[in-house]
ZAMARGU-4260 file (C-alpha; in steps of 0.2 Angstrom, whole numbers, plus 5000, padded with zeros to 4 digits):
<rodrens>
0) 4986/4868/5597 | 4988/4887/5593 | 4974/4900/5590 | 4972/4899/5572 | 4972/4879/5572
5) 4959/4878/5586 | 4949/4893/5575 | 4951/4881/5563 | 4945/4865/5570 | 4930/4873/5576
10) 4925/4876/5560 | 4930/4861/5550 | 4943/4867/5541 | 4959/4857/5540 | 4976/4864/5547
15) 4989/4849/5539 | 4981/4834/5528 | 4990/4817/5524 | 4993/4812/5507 | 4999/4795/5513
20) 5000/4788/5534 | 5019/4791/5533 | 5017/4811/5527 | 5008/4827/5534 | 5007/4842/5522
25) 5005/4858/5531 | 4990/4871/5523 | 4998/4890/5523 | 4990/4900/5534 | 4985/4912/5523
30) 4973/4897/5515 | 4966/4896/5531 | 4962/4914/5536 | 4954/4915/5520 | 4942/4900/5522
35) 4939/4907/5540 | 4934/4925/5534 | 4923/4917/5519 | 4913/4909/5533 | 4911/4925/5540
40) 4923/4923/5555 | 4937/4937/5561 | 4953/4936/5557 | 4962/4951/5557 | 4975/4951/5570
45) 4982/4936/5584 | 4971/4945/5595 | 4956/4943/5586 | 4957/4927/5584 | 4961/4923/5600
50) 4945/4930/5606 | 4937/4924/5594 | 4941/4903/5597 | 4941/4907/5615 | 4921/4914/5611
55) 4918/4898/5598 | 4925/4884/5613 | 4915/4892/5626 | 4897/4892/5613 | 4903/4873/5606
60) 4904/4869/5623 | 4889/4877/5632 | 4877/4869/5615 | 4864/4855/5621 | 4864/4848/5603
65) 4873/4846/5587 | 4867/4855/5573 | 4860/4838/5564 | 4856/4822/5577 | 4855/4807/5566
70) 4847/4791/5572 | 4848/4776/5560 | 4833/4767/5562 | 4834/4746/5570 | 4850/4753/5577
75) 4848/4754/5598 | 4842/4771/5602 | 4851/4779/5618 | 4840/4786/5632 | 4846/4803/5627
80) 4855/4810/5613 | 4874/4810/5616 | 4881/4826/5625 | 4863/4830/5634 | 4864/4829/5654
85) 4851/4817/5664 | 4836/4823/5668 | 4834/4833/5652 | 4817/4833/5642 | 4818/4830/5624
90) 4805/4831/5610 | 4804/4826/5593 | 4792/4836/5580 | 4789/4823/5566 | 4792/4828/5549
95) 4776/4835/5538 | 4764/4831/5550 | 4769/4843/5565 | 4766/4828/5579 | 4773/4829/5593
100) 4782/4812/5597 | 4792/4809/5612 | 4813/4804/5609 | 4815/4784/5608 | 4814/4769/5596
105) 4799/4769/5583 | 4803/4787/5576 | 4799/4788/5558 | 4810/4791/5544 | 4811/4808/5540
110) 4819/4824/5542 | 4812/4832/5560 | 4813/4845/5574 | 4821/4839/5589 | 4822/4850/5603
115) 4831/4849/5621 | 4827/4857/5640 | 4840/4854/5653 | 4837/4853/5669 | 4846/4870/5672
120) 4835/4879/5660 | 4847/4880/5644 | 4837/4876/5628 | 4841/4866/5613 | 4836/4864/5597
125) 4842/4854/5582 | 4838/4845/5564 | 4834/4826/5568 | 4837/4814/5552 | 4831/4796/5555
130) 4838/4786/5541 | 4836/4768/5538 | 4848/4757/5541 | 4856/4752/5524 | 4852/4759/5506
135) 4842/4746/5495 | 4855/4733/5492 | 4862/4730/5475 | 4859/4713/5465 | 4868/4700/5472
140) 4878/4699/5454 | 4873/4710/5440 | 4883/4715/5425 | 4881/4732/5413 | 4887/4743/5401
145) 4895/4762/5406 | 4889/4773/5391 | 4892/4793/5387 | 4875/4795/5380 | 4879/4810/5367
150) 4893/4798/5359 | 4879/4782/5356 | 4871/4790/5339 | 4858/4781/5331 | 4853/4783/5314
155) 4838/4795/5319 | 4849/4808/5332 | 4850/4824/5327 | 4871/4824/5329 | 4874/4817/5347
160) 4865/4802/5358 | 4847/4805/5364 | 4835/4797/5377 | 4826/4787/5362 | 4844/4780/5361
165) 4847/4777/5378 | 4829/4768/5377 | 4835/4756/5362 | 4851/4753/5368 | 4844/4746/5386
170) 4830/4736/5376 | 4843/4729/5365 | 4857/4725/5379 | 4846/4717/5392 | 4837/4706/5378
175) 4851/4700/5369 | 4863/4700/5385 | 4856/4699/5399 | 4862/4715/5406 | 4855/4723/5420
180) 4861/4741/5421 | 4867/4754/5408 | 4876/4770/5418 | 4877/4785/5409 | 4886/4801/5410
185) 4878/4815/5421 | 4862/4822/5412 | 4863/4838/5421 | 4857/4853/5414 | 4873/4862/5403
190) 4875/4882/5403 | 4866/4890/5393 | 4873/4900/5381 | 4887/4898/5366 | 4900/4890/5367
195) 4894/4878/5381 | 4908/4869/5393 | 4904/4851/5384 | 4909/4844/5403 | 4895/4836/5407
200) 4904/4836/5426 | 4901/4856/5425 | 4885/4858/5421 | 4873/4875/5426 | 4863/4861/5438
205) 4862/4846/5445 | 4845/4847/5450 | 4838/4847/5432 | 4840/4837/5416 | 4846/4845/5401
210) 4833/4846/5387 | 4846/4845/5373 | 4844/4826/5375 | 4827/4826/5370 | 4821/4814/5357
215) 4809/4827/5349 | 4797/4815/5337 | 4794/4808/5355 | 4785/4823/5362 | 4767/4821/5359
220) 4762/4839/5354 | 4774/4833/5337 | 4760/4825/5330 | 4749/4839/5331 | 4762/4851/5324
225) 4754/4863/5311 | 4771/4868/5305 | 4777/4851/5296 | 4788/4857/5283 | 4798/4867/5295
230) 4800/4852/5307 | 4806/4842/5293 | 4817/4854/5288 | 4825/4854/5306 | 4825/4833/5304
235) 4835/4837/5289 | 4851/4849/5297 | 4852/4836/5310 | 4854/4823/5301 | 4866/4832/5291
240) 4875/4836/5308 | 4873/4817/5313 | 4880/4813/5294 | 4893/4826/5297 | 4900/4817/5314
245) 4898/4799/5308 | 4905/4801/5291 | 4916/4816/5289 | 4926/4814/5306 | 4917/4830/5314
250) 4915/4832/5332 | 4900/4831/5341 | 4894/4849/5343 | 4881/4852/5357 | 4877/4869/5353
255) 4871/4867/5336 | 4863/4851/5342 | 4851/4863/5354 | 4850/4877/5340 | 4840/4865/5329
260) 4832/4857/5346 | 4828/4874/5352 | 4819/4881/5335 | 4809/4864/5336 | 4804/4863/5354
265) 4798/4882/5350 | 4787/4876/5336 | 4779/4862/5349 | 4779/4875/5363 | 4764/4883/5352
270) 4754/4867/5350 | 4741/4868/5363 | 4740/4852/5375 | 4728/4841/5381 | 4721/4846/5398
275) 4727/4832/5405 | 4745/4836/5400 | 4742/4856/5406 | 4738/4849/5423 | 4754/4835/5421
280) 4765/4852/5419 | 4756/4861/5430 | 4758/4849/5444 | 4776/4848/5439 | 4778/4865/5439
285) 4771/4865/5457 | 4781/4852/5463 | 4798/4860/5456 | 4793/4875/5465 | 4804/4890/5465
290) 4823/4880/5463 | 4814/4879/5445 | 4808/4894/5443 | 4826/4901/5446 | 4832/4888/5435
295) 4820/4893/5420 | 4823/4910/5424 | 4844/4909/5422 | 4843/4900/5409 | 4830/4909/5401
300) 4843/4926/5404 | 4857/4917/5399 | 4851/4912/5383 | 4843/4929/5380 | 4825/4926/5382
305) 4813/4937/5388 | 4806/4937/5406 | 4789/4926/5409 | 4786/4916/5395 | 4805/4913/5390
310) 4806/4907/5407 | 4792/4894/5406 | 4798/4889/5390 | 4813/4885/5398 | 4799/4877/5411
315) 4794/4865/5402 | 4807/4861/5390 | 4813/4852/5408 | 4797/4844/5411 | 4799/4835/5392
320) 4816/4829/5397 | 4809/4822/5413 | 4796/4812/5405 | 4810/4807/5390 | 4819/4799/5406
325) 4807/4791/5414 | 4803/4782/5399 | 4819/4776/5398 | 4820/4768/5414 | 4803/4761/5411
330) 4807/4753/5393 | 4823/4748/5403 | 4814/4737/5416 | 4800/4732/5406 | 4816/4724/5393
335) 4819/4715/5409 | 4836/4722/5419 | 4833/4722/5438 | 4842/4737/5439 | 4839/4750/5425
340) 4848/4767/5419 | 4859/4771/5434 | 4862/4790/5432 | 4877/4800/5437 | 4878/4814/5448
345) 4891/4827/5445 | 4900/4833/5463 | 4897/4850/5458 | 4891/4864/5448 | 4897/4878/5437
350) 4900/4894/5446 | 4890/4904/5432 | 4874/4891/5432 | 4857/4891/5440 | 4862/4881/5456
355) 4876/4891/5461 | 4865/4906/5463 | 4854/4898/5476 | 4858/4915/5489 | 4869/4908/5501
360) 4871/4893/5498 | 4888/4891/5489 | 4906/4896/5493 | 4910/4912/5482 | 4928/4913/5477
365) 4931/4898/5481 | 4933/4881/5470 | 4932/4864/5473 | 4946/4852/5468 | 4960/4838/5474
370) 4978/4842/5483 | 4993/4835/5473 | 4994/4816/5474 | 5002/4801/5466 | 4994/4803/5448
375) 4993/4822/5447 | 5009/4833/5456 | 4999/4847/5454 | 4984/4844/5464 | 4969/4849/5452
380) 4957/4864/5451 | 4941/4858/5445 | 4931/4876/5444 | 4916/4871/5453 | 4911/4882/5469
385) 4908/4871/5485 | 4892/4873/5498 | 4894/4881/5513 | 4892/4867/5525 | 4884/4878/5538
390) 4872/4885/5527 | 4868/4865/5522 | 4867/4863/5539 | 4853/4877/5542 | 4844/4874/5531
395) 4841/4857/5535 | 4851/4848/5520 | 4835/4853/5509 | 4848/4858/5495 | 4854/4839/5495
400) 4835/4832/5498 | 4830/4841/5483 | 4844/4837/5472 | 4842/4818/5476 | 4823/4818/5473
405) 4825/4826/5458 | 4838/4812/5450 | 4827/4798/5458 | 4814/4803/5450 | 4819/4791/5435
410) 4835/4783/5441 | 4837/4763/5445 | 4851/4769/5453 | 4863/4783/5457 | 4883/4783/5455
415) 4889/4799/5467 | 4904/4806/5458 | 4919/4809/5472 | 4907/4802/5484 | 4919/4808/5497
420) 4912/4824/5497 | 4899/4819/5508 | 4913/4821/5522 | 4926/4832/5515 | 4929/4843/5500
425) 4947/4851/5495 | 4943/4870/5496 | 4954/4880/5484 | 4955/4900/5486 | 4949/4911/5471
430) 4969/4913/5462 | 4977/4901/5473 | 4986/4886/5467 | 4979/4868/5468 | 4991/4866/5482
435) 4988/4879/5491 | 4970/4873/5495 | 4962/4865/5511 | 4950/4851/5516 | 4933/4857/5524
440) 4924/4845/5532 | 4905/4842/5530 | 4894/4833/5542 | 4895/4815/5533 | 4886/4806/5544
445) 4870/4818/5542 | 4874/4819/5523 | 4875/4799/5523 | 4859/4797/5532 | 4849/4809/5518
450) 4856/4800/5506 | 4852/4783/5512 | 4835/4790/5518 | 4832/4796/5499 | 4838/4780/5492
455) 4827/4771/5502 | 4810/4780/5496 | 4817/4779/5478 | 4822/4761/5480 | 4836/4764/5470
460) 4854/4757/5473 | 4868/4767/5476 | 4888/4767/5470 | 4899/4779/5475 | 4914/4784/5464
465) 4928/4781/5478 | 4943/4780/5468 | 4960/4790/5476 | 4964/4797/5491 | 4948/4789/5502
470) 4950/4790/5521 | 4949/4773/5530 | 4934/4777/5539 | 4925/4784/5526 | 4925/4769/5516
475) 4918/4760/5531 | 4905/4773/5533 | 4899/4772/5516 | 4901/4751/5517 | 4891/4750/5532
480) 4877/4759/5526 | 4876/4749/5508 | 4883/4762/5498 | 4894/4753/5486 | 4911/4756/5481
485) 4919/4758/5463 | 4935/4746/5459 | 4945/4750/5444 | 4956/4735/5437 | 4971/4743/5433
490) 4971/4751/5452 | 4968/4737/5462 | 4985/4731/5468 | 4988/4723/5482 | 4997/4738/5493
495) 4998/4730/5510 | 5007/4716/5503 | 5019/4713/5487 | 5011/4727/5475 | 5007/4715/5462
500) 4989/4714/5455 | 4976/4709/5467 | 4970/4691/5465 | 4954/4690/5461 | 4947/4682/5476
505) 4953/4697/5486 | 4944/4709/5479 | 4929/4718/5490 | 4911/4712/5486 | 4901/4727/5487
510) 4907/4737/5473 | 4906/4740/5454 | 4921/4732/5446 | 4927/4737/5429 | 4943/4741/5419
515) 4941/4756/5413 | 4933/4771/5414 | 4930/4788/5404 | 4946/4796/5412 | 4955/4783/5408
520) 4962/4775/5391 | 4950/4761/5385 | 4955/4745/5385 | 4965/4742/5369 | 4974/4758/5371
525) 4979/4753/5387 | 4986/4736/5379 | 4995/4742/5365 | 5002/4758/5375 | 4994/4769/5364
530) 4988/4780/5378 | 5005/4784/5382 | 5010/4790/5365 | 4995/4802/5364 | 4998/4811/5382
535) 5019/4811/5375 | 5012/4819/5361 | 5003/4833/5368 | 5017/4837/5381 | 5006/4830/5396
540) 5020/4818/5404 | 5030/4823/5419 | 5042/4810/5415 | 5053/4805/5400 | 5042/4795/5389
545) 5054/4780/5387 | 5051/4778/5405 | 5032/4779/5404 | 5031/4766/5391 | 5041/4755/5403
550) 5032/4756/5417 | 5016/4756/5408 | 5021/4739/5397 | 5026/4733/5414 | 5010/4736/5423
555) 4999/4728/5407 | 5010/4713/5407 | 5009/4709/5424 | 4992/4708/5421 | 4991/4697/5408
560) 5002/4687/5418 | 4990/4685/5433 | 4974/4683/5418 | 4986/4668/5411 | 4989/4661/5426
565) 4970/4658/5428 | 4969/4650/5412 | 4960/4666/5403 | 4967/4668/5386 | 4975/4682/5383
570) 4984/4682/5365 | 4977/4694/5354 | 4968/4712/5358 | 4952/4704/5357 | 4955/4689/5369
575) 4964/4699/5380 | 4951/4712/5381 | 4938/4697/5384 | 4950/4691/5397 | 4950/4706/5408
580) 4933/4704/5411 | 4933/4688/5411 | 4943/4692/5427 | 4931/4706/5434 | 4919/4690/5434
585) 4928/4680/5444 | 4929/4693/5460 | 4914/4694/5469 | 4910/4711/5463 | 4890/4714/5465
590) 4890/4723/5449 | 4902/4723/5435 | 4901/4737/5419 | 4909/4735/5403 | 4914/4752/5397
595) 4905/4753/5378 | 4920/4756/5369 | 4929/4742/5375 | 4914/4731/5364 | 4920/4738/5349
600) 4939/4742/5353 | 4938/4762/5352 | 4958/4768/5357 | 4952/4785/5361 | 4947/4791/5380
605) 4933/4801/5380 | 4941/4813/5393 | 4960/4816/5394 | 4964/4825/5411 | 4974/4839/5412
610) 4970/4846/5395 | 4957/4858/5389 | 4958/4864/5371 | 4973/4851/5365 | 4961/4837/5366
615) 4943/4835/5361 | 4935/4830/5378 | 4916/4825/5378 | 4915/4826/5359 | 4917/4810/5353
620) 4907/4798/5343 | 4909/4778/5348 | 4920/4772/5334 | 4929/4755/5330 | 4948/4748/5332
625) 4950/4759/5317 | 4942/4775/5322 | 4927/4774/5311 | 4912/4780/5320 | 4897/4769/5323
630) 4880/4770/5324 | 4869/4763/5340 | 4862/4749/5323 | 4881/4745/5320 | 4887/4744/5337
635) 4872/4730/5340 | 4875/4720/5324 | 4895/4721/5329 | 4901/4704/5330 | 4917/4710/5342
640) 4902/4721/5353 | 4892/4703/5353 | 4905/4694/5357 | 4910/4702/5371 | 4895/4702/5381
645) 4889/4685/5379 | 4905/4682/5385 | 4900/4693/5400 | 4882/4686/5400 | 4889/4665/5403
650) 4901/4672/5415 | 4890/4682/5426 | 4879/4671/5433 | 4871/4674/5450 | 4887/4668/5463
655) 4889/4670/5482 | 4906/4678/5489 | 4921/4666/5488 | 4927/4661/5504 | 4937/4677/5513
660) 4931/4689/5501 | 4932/4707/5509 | 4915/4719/5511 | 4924/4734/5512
</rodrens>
């Protein structure tokens, strides 16, 4: 191994990658002297960095402890932590209380102090996470709907979905059908500011809702409101931007949904409140501390506010929209589903937002993406700064503690977007090509324990979105520790074997199985290759379009072939669309989601990779097989939508695993 690549290792940062176990991709070693100088280490000249690995080997080698020590508690616990020499005296200060407790089984759960004294004097001292063992397990079988909240508009939404929405739509689903779960889109907290990034995947933080999904009858200084006539008048423009969506093809336009939202929540601001909701917000206040108060603060500037009380307007707009969600959860376990609102955490943040400016944390000029792969040649640059990992590391993984208290607050359960970020995260330099990027790894067995240890005090589930490139031993990692996986239909073939569609029976247990998702066409689309025919017309394909249409017709009819072969019917879009899922129920799938659109056969994907202004991504209404946009009250009196999920409620019955079903 040459200088630069043991320079290199000792900070996490890959030298070569491999797309596939037969190839190994070389990173230019310009991408790697830059990661390395980001981190703060010399580069200059050969010289340099020989010195400078030789210093690293020598200080890696002469370290008593790792950074982070995990220890998963009712696993054996060894005399010593690994690497420590015998005879060496080793003490734990417990989490919180500041107790001294000695190193051994019984440790509580928590993040801790652990420190180290050889017995030739050198001194250690590092972050010790006790986890437990496994995350709280998943229903044994459970079946949902996957929902992009701002497209579900009701007849009382001021232009896009709200939490009231969320709220009826859980009620409804788990009363009528038996559902147990309703995943949304990430709720994070958008940019302030005009035009916003509609991603919900970019949004300013991840640590805080965003207020614009606020039902605002629902907050209770609305009642007290001296200014009635102007709140109507509000109610009125968004229902004429809600009339605008649902009845004249418009898109859904966040921004002026929160310029109506905003003059409103300013009115309520003014209402005085109770003195047992002052001391609610102040106690929320209190316990958002001062990643809040920058929140409040950005976005306060970045909307143009004043300083001090724009900033606690911005305060407790959050602290609405935090009650709006709790609710939520709560009217969806009281309706009866043992799991609830599973939220959705983004993998990152927007370089402008509130987050990235935590000092230090992030990466500056650098972005977080994927290396080129089967489905995208180009690799993909998704504009989201990463976190350092040693700054992670130092500060005791407090930024992902945080994070995770803050979306348990109200979740049933949590779906980790990229989940294999926890162990590695494809670095791209500020002006460098997708491809021109490297992997930088991240301590995932610590960032696994927190998670698992945050889960555990939430009681809440969670499903990690695993879909592409996944290293083997990741997905054991996450399988071991009850994190489940995410199976796609139309991805699972059987790889090791003949390629064809992978039998039901061989499909892993411990995931969420459905057919689609909001990258991907929905169901019909994908039946009738429409899907195709819209990325030919906007110039996305790689290939000539005739031979997309093959291949795509082939894939489909393989698929109805298998469904056939199981005595599912599959003539005619409806039954086939049935069929499919019919098929998702009978793998042994913990949970399977029915993607909402597929209920009421909408062609159009609510994201289309690789395009920006050509397509209207995160802008559109849920709309029927002829593109008619429907309200929440049309959607559950739809006798396609009905259909479908009591078909999905008589099939889903509580099931154990079929003999030599896979766990992982």
């Amino acid at each position: 191994m040459d200088d630069l690549a043991r320079l290199a290792a000792l900070h996490g940062i890959a030298t070569a990658y491999r797309p596939a176990a037969d190839v190994t991709v070389p990173i230019p070693e310009a991408t790697v002297r830059t990661v390395l100088g980001l981190l703060g280490v010399v580069t200059d000249d050969a010289e340099s960095i020989r010195v400078v690995a030789e210093e690293g080997t020598r200080a890696a080698a002469a370290r008593l402890l790792p950074p982070t020590v995990v220890l998963w508690q009712g696993e054996p616990v060894a005399p010593l932590p690994a690497g420590l020499p015998p005879g060496s005296r080793v003490l734990v200060v417990a989490e919180g209380s500041g107790e001294e407790l000695p190193w051994g089984d019984g440790l509580p759960l928590g993040i801790h102090r652990i420190t180290a004294e050889a017995p030739d004097g050198r001194n250690g001292e590092a972050t010790l996470v006790v986890a437990p063992e496994r995350a709280p397990a998943a229903p044994e079988r459970a079946h949902g709907l996957l929902v992009q909240l701002y497209s579900l508009l009701s007849e009382h939404s001021w232009g896009m979905g709200d939490l009231r929405d969320l709220a009826e739509l859980a009620r409804w689903a788990a009363r009528t059908h038996g559902t147990d779960f309703i995943q949304v889109n990430p709720l994070h907290a958008a940019l302030s500011g005009a035009p916003t990034d509609p991603s919900p995947y970019r949004p300013s933080s991840r640590r805080f809702p965003d207020p614009v999904h606020l039902r605002i009858e629902d907050v209770p200084e609305y009642a007290d409101c001296p200014e009635r006539e102007v709140l109507a008048e509000l109610a009125s423009r968004g229902a004429a931007l809600r009339h605008e969506v649902l009845e004249k093809g418009a898109l859904i336009d966040r921004d002026a949904v929160w310029d109506l939202k905003r003059q409103a929540l300013e009115l309520l601001y003014a209402v005085p409140r109770t003195a047992e909701r002052e001391a609610e917000y102040r106690a929320f206040c209190e316990d958002g501390g001062a990643m809040l108060d920058l929140h409040a603060g950005w976005q306060a500037s970045r909307a143009g506010d004043g300083p001090g009380a724009g900033a606690d307007f911005h305060r407790w707009a959050v602290w609405l929209t935090d009650g709006q969600l709790v609710a939520a959860q709560r009217a969806a376990r009281e309706a009866g589903m043992t799991v609830g609102i599973v939220h959705d955490l983004a993998v990152g943040v927007h370089p402008g937002g509130s987050d990235a400016f935590e000092p230090g944390l992030y990466a500056r000029h650098m972005s977080v993406g994927a290396p080129p792969d089967a489905f995208n040649a180009r690799g993909q640059d998704w504009g989201l700064p990463p976190w350092r990992p040693d700054r992670l590391a130092g500060m005791r993984y407090e930024p992902l503690r945080s994070l995770l208290r803050g979306v348990f607050r109200y979740a049933g359960a949590l779906r980790i977007d990229h989940v294999m970020g926890l162990f590695r995260l494809w670095w791209i330099p500020e002006g460098a090509a997708p491809a021109e990027g490297t992997y930088v790894g991240y301590d995932g067995e610590a960032m696994l324990a927190v998670l698992v240890l945050e889960a555990h005090r939430a009681g809440a589930p969670v499903i990690g979105e695993d879909l592409g490139t996944v290293e083997p031993h990741v997905r054991r990692a996450l399988a071991r520790r009850g994190v489940l996986g995410t199976s796609v239909l139309w991805f699972e073939r059987d790889w090791a074997g003949d390629g064809g569609p992978l039998a039901p029976q061989a499909w892993r247990a411990d995931c969420l199985a459905t057919v689609t998702t909001h990258d991907l066409p929905p169901t019909a689309a994908k039946l009738a290759g429409g899907h195709v025919e819209l990325r030919d017309r906007l110039g996305l394909l790689t290939r000539p379009a005739e031979r997309e249409r093959a291949e795509d017709a082939a894939d489909t009819a393989e698929w109805l072939a298998l469904l056939d072969g199981l005595g599912l019917d599959t003539k005619g879009e409806e039954a086939a669309v049935q069929a499919l899922y019919g098929f998702l129920l009978r793998t042994p799938a913990r949970l399977v989601g029915v993607w909402l659109p597929d209920a009421v056969g909408d062609r159009r994907p609510q994201n289309l990779p690789g395009t920006w202004d050509q397509y209207p991504n995160w802008r559109l209404p849920l709309a029927d097989a002829s593109g008619r946009p429907l309200t929440l009250e049309e959607l559950m009196a739809s006798p396609r939508a009905n259909a479908l999920l009591s078909a999905v409620r008589e099939g889903a019955g509580p099931r154990t695993a079929p003999p030599g079903a896979r766990g992982v």
